[in-house]
N, C-alpha and C positions, 0 to 999 in steps of 0.2 A: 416506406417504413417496413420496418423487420418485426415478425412476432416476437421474434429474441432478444428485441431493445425494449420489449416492456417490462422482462425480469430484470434486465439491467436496474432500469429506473426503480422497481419496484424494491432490488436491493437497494440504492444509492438511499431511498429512504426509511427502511428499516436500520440501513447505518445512522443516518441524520438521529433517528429515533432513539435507536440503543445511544448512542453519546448526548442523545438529551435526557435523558433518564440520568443517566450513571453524571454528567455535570454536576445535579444539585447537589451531588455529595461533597461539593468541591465550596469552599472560602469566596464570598463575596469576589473578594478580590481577583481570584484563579480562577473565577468562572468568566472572565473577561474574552479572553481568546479564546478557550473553547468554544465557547458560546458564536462568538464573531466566527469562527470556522463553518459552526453547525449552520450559521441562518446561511453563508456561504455558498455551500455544498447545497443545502436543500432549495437555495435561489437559482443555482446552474443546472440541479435537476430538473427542477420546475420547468425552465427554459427552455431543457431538453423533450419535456416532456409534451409542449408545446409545438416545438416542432415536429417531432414524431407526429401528431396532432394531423398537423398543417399539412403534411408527407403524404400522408394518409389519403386524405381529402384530394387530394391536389393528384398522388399514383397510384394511390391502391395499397396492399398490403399482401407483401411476400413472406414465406417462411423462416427462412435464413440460417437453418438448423444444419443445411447441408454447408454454408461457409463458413459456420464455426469451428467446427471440428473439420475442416479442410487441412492438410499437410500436418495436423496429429502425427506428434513423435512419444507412442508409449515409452520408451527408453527414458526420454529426454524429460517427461514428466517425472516419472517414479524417481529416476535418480535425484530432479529437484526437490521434489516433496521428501525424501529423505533428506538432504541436504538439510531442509529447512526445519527438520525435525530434530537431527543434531545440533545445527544452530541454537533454539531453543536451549536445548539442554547445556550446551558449552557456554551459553550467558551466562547462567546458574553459577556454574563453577569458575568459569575463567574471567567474566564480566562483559556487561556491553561490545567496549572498544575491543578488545581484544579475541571477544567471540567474530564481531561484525568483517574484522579484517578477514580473519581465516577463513569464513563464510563470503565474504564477496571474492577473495581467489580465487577460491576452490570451486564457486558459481561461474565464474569469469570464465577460468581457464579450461571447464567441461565442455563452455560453451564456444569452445577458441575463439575468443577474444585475445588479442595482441598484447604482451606481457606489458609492453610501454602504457598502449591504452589502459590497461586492464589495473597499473601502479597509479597514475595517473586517478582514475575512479575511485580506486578504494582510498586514494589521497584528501581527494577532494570532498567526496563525498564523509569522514568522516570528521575531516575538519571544517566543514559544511553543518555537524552535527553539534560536534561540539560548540562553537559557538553560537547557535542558535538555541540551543538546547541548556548548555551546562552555562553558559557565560549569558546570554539574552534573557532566557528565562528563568533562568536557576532551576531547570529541574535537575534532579539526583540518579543517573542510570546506575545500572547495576552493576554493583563494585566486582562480584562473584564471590563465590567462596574460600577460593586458592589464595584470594589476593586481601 
């Protein structure tokens, strides 16, 4: 076991937690799958958490601080964290789809990724969205504001 998989876990269920708060806001009805998500998530954490446990017990327990940040690409972060920060902003105005495509490109092909793979992804992946999202569940993404 890693000290580092304890913050893991210990985020995994402060998320569980903030999407169980913010649920009750949500229609008898629409709290069906989120809810099936949260016991999910918080049952695989668990699991995990278990293990790490057993890991423990069984090796001991190592740092793990220096494999994390091992092959750290300053560049290659900042430039995604901006990416993802214009992402953001281009939903606003251009919507969902049409922000998601130009941000999975422009993510892909920083990262050179192959233009076939990288068409293929943003293909799938967003018609992956759409009917699981707009058609399965009916929710509403963001139209933008240009549109």
């Amino acid at each position: 076991m890693k000290k580092t998989d304890i913050g893991v876990v210990g985020f995994m269920y402060a998320v569980c937690a903030f999407f169980y708060v913010y649920s009750y806001q949500l229609t008898a009805e629409s709290k069906k799958y989120p809810m099936f998500t949260i016991i999910l998530l918080f049952g695989l954490t668990t699991l995990y958490l278990v293990q790490m446990i057993l890991a423990a017990k069984k090796f001991g327990v190592e740092s793990g601080v220096n494999e994390v940040f091992e092959g750290f690409k300053p560049a290659q972060f900042f430039v995604s964290l901006a990416l993802t920060i214009v992402y953001f902003l281009m939903m606003k105005y251009l919507g969902f789809f049409t922000a998601t495509v130009i941000f999975m490109f422009a993510s892909l092909l920083y990262l050179k990724v192959p233009v076939l793979a990288s068409v293929i992804s943003v293909v799938s992946v967003n018609l992956l969205i759409y009917l699981a999202f707009v058609q399965f569940l009916g929710v509403r993404l963001p139209k933008g504001l240009l549109f």
